[in-house]
PAMI-957748 format. One line per field, with one value per residue (C-alpha): residue number from 1; residue in three letters; x, y, z; chain. Coordinates in Angstrom, 3 decimals, padded with zeros to 6 digits. Layout:
N
voti [NUM / ...]
vexlo [Ala / ...]
x [X / ...]
y [Y / ...]
z [Z / ...]
lumpa [A / ...]
end
This chain:
327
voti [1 / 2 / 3 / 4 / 5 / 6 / 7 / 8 / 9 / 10 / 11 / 12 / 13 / 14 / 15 / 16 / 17 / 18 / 19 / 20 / 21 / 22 / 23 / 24 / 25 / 26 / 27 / 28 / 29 / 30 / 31 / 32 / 33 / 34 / 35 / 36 / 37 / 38 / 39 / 40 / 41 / 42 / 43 / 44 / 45 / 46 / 47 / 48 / 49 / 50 / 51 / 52 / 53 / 54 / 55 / 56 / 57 / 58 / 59 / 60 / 61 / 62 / 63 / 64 / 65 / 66 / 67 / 68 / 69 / 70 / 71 / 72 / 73 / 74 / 75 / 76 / 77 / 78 / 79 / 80 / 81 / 82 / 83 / 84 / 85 / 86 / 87 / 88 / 89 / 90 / 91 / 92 / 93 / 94 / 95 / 96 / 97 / 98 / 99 / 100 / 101 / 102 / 103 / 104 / 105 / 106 / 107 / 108 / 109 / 110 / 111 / 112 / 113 / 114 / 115 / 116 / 117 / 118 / 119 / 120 / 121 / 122 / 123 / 124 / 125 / 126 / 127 / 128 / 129 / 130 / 131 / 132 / 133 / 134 / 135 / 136 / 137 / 138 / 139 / 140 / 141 / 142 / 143 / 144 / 145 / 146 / 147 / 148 / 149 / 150 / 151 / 152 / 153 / 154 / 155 / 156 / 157 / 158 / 159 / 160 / 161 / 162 / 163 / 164 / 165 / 166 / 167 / 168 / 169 / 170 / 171 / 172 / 173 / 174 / 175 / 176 / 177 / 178 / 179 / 180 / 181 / 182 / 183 / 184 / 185 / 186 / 187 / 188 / 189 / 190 / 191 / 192 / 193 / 194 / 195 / 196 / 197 / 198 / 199 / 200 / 201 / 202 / 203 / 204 / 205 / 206 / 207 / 208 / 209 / 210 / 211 / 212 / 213 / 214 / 215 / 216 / 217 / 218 / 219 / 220 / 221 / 222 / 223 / 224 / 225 / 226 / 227 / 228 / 229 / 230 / 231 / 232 / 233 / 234 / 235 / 236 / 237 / 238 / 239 / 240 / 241 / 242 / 243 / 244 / 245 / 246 / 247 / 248 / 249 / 250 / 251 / 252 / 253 / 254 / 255 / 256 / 257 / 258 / 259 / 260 / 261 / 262 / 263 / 264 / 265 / 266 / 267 / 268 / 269 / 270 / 271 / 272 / 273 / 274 / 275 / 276 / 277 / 278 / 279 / 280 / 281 / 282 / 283 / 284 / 285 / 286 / 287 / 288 / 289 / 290 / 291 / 292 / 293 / 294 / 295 / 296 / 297 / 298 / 299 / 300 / 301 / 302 / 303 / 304 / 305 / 306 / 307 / 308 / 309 / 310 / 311 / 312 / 313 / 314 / 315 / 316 / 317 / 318 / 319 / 320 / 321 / 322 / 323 / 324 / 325 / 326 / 327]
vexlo [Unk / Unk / Unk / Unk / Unk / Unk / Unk / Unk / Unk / Unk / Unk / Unk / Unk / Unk / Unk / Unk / Unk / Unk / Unk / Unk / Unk / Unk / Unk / Unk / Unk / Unk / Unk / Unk / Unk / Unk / Unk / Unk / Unk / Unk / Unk / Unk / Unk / Unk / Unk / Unk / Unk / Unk / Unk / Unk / Unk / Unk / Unk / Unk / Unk / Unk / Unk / Unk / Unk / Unk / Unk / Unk / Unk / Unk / Unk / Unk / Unk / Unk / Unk / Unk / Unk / Unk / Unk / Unk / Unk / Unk / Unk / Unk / Unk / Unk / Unk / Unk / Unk / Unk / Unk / Unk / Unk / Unk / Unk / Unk / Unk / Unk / Unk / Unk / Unk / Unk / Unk / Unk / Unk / Unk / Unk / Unk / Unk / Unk / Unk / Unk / Unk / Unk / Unk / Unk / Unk / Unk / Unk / Unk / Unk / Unk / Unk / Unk / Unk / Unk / Unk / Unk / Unk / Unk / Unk / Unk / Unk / Unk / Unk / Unk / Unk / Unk / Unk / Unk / Unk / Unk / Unk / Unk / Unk / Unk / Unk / Unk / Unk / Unk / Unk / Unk / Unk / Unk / Unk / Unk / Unk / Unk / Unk / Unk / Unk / Unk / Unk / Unk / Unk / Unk / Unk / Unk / Unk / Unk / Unk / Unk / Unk / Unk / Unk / Unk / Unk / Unk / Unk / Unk / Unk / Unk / Unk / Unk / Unk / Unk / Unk / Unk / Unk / Unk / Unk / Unk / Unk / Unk / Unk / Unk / Unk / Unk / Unk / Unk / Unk / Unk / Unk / Unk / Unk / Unk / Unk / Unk / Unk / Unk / Unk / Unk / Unk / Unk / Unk / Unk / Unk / Unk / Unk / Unk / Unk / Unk / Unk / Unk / Unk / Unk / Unk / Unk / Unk / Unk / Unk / Unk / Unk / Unk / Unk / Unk / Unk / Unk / Unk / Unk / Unk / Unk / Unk / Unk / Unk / Unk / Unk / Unk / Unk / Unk / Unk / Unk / Unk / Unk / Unk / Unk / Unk / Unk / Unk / Unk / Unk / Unk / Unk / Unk / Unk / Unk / Unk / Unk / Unk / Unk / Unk / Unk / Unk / Unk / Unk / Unk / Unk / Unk / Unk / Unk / Unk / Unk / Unk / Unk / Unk / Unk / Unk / Unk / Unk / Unk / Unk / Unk / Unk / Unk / Unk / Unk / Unk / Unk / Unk / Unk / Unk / Unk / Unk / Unk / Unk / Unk / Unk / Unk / Unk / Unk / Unk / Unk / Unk / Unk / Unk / Unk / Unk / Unk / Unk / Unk / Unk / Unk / Unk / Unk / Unk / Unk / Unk / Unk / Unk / Unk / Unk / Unk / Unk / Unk / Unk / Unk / Unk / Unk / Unk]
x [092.772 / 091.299 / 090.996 / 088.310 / 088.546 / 088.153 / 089.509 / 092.670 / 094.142 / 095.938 / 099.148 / 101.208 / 103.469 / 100.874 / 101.697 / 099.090 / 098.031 / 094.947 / 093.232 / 090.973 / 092.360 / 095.712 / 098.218 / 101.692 / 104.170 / 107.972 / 109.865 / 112.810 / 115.163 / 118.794 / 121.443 / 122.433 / 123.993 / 123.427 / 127.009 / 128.283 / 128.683 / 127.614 / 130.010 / 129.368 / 129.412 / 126.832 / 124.873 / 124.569 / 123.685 / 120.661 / 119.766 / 119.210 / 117.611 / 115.118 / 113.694 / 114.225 / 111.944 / 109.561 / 109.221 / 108.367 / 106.259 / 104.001 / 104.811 / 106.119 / 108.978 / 108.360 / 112.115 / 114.297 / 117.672 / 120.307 / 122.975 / 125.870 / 123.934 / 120.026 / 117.883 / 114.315 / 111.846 / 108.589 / 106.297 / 103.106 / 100.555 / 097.868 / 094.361 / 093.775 / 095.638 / 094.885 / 097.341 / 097.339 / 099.085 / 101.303 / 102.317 / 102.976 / 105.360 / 107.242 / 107.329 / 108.214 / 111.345 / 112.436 / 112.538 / 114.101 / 116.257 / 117.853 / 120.133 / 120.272 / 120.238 / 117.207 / 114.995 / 112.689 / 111.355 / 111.823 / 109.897 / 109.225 / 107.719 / 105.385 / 103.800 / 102.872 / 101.118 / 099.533 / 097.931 / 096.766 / 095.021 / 095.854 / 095.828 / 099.324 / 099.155 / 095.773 / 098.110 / 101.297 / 099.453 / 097.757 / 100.781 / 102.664 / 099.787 / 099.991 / 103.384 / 102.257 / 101.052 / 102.131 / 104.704 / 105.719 / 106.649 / 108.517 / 110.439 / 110.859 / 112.223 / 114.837 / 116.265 / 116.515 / 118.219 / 120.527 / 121.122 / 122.106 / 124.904 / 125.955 / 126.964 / 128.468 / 129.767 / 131.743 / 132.814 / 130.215 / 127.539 / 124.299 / 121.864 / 122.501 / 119.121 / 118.334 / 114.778 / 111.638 / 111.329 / 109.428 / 106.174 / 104.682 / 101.177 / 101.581 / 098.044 / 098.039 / 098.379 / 101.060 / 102.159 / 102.244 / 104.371 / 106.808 / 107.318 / 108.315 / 110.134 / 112.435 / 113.104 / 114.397 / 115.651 / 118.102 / 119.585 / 122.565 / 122.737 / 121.476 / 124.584 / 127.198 / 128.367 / 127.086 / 125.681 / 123.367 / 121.271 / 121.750 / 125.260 / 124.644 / 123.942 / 121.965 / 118.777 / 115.960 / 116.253 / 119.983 / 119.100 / 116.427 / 118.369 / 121.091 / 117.831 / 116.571 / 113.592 / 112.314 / 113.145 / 111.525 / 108.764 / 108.093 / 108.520 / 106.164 / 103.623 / 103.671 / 105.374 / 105.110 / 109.086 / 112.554 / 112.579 / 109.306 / 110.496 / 113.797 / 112.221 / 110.059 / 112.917 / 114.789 / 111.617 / 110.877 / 114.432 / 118.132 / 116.911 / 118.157 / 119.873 / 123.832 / 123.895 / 121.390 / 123.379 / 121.640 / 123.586 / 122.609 / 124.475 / 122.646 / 123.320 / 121.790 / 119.090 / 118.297 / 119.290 / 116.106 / 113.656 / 114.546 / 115.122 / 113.464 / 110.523 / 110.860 / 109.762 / 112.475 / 111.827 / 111.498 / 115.168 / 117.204 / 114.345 / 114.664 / 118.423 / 118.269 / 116.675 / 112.650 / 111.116 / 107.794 / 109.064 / 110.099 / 107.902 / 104.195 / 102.886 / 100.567 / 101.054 / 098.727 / 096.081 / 094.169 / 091.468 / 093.260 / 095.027 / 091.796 / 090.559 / 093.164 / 095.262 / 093.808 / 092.300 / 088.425 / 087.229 / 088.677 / 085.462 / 087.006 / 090.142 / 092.285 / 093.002 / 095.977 / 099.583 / 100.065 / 103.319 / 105.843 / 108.900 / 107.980 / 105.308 / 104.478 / 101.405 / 098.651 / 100.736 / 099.762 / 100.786 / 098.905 / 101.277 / 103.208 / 106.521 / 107.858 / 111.242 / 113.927 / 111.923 / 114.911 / 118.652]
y [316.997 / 313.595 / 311.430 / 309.382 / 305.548 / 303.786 / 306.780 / 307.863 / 310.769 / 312.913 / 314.658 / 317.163 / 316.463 / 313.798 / 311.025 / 308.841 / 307.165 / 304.296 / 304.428 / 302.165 / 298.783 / 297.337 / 298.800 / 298.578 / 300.858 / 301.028 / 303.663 / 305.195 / 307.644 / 309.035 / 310.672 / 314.595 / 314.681 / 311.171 / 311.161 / 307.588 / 308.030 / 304.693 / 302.043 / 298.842 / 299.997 / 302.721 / 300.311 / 298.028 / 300.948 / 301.666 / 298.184 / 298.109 / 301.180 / 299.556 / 297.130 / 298.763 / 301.494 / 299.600 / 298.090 / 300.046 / 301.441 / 298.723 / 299.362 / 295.809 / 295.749 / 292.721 / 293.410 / 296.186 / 296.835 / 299.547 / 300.845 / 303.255 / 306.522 / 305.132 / 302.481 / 300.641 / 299.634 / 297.435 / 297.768 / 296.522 / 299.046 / 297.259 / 297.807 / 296.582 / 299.446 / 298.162 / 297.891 / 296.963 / 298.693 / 295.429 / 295.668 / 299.624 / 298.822 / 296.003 / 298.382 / 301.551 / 298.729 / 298.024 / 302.123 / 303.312 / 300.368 / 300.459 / 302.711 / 305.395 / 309.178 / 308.457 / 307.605 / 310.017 / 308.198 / 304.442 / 301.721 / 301.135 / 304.742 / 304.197 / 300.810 / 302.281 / 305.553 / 303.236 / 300.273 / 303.529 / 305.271 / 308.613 / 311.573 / 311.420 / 307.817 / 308.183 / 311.326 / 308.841 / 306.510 / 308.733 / 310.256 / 306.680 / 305.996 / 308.597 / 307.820 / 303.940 / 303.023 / 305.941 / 305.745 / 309.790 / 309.059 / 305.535 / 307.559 / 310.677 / 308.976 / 306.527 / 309.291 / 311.845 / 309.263 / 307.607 / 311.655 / 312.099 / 309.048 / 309.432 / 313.012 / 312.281 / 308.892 / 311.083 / 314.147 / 315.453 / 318.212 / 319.117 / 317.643 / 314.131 / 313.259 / 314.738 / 315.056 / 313.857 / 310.339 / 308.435 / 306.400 / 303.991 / 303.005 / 299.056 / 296.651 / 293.850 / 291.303 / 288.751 / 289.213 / 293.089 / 292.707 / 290.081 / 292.144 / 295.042 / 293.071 / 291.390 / 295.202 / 295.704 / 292.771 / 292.999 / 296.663 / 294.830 / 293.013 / 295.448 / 297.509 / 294.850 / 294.048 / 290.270 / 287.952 / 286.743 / 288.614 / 285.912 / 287.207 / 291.132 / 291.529 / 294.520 / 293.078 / 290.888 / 288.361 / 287.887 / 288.178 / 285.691 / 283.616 / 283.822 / 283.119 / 286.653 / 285.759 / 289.200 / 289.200 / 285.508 / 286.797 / 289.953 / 287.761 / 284.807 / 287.705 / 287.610 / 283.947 / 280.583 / 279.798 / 281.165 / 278.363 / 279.248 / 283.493 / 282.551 / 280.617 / 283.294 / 285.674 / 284.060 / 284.015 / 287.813 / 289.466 / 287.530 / 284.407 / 281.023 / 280.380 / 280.518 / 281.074 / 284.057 / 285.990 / 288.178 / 287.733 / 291.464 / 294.618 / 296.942 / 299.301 / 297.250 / 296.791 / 300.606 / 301.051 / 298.967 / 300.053 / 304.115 / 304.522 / 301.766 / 301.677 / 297.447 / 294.922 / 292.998 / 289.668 / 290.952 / 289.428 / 291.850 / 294.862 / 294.769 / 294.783 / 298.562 / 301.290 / 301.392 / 304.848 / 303.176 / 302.035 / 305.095 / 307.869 / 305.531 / 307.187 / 303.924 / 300.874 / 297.802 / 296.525 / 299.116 / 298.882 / 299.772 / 302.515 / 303.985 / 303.393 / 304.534 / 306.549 / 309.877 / 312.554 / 311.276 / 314.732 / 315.150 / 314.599 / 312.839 / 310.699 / 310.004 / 306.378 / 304.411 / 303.925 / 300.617 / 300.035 / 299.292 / 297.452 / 294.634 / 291.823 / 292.981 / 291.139 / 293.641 / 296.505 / 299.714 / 302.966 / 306.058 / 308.621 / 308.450 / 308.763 / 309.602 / 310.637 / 308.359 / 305.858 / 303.394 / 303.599]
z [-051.269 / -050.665 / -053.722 / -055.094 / -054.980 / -058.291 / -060.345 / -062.493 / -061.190 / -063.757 / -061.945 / -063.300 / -066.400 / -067.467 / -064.555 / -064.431 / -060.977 / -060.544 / -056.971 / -055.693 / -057.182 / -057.871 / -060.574 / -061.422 / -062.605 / -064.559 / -062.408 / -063.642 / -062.529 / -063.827 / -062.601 / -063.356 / -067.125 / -067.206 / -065.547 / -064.558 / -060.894 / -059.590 / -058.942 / -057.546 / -053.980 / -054.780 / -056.668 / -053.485 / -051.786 / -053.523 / -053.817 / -050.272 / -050.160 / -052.569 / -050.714 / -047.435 / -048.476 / -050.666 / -047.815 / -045.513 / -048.092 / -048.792 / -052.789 / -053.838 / -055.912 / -058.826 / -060.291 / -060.924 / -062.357 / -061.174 / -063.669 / -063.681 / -063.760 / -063.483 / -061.806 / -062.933 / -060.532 / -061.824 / -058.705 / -057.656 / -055.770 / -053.851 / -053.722 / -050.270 / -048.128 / -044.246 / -042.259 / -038.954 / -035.998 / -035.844 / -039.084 / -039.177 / -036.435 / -038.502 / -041.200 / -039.364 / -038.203 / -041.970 / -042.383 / -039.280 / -037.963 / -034.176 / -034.010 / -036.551 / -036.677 / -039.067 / -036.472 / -035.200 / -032.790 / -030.708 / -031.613 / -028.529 / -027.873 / -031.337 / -030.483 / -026.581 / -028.617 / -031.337 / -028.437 / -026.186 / -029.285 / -028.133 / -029.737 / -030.237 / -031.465 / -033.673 / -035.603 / -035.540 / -037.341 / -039.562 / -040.910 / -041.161 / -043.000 / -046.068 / -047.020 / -047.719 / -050.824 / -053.183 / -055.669 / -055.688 / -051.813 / -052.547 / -055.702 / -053.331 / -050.379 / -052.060 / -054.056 / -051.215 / -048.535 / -051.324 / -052.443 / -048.633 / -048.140 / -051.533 / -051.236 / -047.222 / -048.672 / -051.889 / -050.492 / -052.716 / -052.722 / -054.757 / -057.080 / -057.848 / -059.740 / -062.972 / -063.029 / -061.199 / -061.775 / -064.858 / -064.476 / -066.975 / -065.774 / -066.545 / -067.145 / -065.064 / -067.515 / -067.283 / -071.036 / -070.043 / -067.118 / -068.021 / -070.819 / -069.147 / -066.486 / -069.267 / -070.414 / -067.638 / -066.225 / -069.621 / -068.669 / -068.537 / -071.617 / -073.888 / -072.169 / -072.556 / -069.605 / -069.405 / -072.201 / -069.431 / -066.966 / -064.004 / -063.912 / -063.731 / -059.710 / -059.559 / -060.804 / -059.720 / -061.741 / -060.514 / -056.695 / -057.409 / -059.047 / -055.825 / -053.255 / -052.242 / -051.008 / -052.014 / -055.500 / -055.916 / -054.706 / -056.913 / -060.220 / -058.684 / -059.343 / -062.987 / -063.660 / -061.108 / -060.561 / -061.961 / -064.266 / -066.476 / -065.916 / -067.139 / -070.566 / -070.570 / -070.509 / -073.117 / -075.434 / -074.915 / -074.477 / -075.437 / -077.030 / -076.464 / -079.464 / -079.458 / -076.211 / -075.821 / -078.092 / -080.869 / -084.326 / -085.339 / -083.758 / -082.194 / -084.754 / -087.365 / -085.550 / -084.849 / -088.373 / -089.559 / -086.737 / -087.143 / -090.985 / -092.505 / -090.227 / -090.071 / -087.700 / -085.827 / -083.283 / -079.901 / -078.877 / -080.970 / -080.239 / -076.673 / -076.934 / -077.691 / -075.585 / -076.066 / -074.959 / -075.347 / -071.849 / -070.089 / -072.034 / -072.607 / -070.032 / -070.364 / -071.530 / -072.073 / -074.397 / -076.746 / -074.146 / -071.103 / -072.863 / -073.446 / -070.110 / -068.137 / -070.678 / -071.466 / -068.934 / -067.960 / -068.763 / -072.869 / -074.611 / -077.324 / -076.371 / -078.975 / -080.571 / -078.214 / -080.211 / -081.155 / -080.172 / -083.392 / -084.433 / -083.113 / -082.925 / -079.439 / -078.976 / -078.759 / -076.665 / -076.676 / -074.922 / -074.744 / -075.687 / -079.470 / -079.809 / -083.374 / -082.905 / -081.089 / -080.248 / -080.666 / -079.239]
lumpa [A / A / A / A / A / A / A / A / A / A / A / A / A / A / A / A / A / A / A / A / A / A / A / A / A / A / A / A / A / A / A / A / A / A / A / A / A / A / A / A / A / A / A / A / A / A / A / A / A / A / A / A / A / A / A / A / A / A / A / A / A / A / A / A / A / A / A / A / A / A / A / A / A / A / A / A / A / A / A / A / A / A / A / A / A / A / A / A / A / A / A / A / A / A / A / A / A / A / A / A / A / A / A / A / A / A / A / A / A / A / A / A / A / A / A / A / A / A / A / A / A / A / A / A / A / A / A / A / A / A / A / A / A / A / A / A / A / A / A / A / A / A / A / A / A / A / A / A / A / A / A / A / A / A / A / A / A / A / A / A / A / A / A / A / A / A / A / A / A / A / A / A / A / A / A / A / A / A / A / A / A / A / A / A / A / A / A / A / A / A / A / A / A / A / A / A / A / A / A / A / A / A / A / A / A / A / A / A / A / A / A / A / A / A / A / A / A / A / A / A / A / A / A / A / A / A / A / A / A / A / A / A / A / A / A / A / A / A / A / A / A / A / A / A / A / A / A / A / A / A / A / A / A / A / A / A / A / A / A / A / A / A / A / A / A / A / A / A / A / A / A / A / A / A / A / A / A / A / A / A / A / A / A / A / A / A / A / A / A / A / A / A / A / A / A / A / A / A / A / A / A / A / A / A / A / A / A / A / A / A / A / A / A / A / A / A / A / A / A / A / A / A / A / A / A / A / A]
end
């Protein structure tokens, strides 16, 4: 069913999609049981995978973080969706590179079909072109091939992923996104394996750091150079006093935030896990929640969820969560 430009689409389980303009999303999948079955090699793997199919894709990954038994992706959807037969080729190269038994066909063979505009080619390009720009067929794809080699790779079989994947509709606003992107960017902080996010590999602020020309790129969108994202970092997630450490435990600060309902700076609140991030369903200003955050055909929408514990700067989401909601 075709959609309509300019309009949310409400799919099933409450995933919220924009059309017509530019959004950006917090992806997040995890593994069956939440079982740690992702070592470094595996992590590589999907990292990879990530941009090789974001690629291809024409999603652009801003940052993203993979972990033992789940990965984060922050992406940017585009408005503009042309693409030219030239670049359908290059991208139809980043997804099917020569040789591999995932090719289904040459490159070659597609660019003759695409510059004759035969049938053939008009129906290549046509089906190339619905699996670009969509964020259920980035999600799908990644999981399914990395589900594939990990399972050949492991002398494994069956389900690897737990669930279908999470989406948290994101506003465009820089204070929105970095925010989110620090969330994630500090996976591996708030799980104690570094004290500084630059030394944790599997996440874009660490491959950007390194050079990846990728990863530079996808934080340029919300912040000019790795020097102003990384003060901007600091200020939002680990702080830059001694050393970017926090001085209260996480189970302090859970402690204050779940039974005593209190407010805590963001550097010790984004040290725990924030569902507002994975179950928001929508996150933004109060207006953009509204906008974009309830079904366009409830008659009365219901006021957005400021978000709490936290001096959050305006952020809302548009579903509440009462229980958990700090871990």
């Amino acid at each position: 069913m075709a959609l309509k430009s300019d309009c949310l689409v409400r799919m099933k389980r409450r995933r919220y999609k924009i059309e017509g303009q530019t959004a950006y999303y917090h992806l997040m999948s995890r593994t069956v049981n939440g079982e740690a079955l992702f070592g470094a090699r595996e992590k590589e793997v999907l990292r990879k995978m990530i941009w090789q199919v974001s690629g291809f894709s024409g999603v652009r990954v801003l940052t993203y973080a993979v972990m033992k038994n789940h990965f984060h992706l922050l992406v940017e959807v585009p408005g503009d969706r042309e693409v030219s037969d030239r670049e359908l080729v290059r991208r139809y190269r980043l997804l099917y590179p020569e040789p591999t038994p995932w090719q289904p066909m040459r490159v070659e063979v597609l660019r003759r079909h695409l510059k004759e505009n035969s049938w053939e080619g008009r129906e290549l390009r046509r089906e190339l072109l619905a699996r670009m720009h969509d964020i259920s067929w980035l999600m799908k794809t990644l999981k399914q091939r990395f589900s594939l080699w990990m399972n050949r790779s492991n002398d494994r079989f069956g389900t690897l992923w737990a669930e279908r994947f999470k989406s948290v509709l994101v506003e465009g606003d820089q204070w929105a996104l970095r925010t989110v992107a620090a969330y994630i960017d500090l996976n591996a902080v708030r799980a104690g394996l570094v004290d500084d996010p630059k030394d944790y590999r599997f996440c874009g602020y660490a491959e950007a750091v390194s050079g990846g020309r990728l990863a530079k790129a996808g934080i340029s969108v919300f912040e000019n150079d790795l020097a102003a994202y990384r003060q901007s970092l600091y200020g939002i997630g680990s702080g830059p006093a001694n050393g970017g450490k926090v001085q209260m435990s996480r189970e302090d600060a859970v402690r204050v935030l779940e039974k005593e309902k209190g407010k805590l700076p963001l550097s010790v609140v984004l040290r725990c896990r924030v569902r507002y991030f994975s179950d928001g369903k929508v996150m933004g200003s109060e207006s953009f929640v509204e906008q974009h955050g309830y079904p366009p055909d409830r008659v009365r929408p219901p006021k957005p969820h400021t978000m709490r514990g936290a001096d959050w700067k305006g952020l809302a989401v548009s579903r509440g969560i009462s229980k958990n909601l700090f871990g």
